[in-house]
C-alpha positions, -999 to +999 in steps of 0.1 A: -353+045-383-328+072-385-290+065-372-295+087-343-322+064-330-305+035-338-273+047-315-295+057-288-311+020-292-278+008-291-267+025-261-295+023-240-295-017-245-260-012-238-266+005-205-293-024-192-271-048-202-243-038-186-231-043-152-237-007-142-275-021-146-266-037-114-252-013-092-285-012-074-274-048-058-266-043-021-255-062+004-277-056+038-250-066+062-276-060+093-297-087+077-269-115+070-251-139+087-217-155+082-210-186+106-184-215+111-191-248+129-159-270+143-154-296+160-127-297+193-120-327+205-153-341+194-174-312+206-192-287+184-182-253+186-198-224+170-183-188+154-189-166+131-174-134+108-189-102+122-174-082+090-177-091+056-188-078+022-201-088-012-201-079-048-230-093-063-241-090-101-268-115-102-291-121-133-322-137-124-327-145-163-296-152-174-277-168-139-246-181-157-237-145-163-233-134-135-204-123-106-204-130-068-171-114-052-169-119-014-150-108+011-150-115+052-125-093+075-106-123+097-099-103+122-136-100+130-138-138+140-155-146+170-160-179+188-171-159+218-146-164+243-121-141+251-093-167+250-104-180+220-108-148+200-077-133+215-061-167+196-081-163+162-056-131+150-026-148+153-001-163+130-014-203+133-050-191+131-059-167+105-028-146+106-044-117+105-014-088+099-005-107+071-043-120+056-067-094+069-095-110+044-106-139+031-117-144-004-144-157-026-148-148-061-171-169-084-162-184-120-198-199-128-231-202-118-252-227-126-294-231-120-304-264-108-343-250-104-363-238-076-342-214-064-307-235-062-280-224-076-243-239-080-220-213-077-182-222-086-153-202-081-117-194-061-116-190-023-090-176-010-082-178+032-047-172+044-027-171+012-040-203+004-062-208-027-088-236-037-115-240-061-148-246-046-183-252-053-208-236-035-246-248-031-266-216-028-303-215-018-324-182-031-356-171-019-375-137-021-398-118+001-402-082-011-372-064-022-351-088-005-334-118-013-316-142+004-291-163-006-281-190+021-262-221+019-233-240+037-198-246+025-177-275+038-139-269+035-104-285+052-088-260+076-056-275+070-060-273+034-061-233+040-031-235+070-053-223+093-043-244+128-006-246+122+021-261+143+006-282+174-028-278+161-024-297+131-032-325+151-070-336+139-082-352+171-076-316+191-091-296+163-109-315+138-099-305+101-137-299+089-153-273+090-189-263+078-191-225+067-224-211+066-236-181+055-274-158+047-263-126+030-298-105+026-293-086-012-317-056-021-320-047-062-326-085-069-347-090-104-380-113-096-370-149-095 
């Protein structure tokens, strides 16, 4: 083998290794689905994000390499009343001049088999930061994947629902964030 064959070796593992190789991921916004579930005063209500983004660099051979960033625009909360979402923007909801995003941004993943993944990292809502874990389901049909799972979390933990609506029995503190996010350039499972 001469040495220029060996550096073109070299640099063409380099370029499928690297994480250019997954610049193909996209994010099919159309296709996915970010929601929120809360409870007021005992009742379930239903929202969800209308604007959100992701970052994926997923490795379908080698998972625990790879890079989920996240991102959801909190000003494009919805809980489909006007009163409600008039509400949402304001400084004891999200805050939204101030926090116009909330954050995910992933430190491990981990396969537990047949399509479920744990996926670990920082979120980020409202200048507040916590480390999560994340139970995320994939499946396949065609080009597209889906990954879809549900993450509990505190409202209070992330100040969202200050001042009067701190109190629990109004507002309950959990809430269960769900989310499908349809990916395109996803390696065979």
């Amino acid at each position: 083998m001469t040495l220029r064959t060996l550096v073109s070796s070299i640099a063409l593992a380099g370029a499928v290794l690297s994480p250019a190789a997954f610049a193909q991921q996209k994010l099919v916004p159309a296709q996915s689905s970010v929601g929120f579930t809360i409870k007021q005063m005992g009742v379930p209500l239903q929202g969800q994000f209308k604007q959100f983004d992701a970052n994926v660099q997923f490795d379908t051979a080698k998972p625990e390499t790879s890079k989920i960033q996240f991102t959801v625009n909190t000003g494009s909360a919805t809980m489909g009343s006007k009163e409600t979402d008039a509400e949402l923007p304001k400084a004891t909801w999200f805050n939204v001049p101030a926090f116009p995003q909330a954050r995910f941004e992933s430190t491990a993943v981990k396969a537990l088999g047949s399509g479920k993944y744990q996926v670990d990292g920082k979120l980020s809502i409202k200048g507040q930061s916590q480390n999560v874990s994340v139970p995320v389901t994939l499946t396949q049909t065609g080009a597209t994947t889906i990954a879809a799972g549900t993450l509990p979390i505190k409202r209070l933990t992330f100040k969202i629902g200050e001042g009067e609506w701190t109190d629990t029995s109004m507002v309950a503190d959990d809430v269960q964030v769900t989310f499908k996010l349809a990916l395109t350039g996803v390696g065979k499972l």
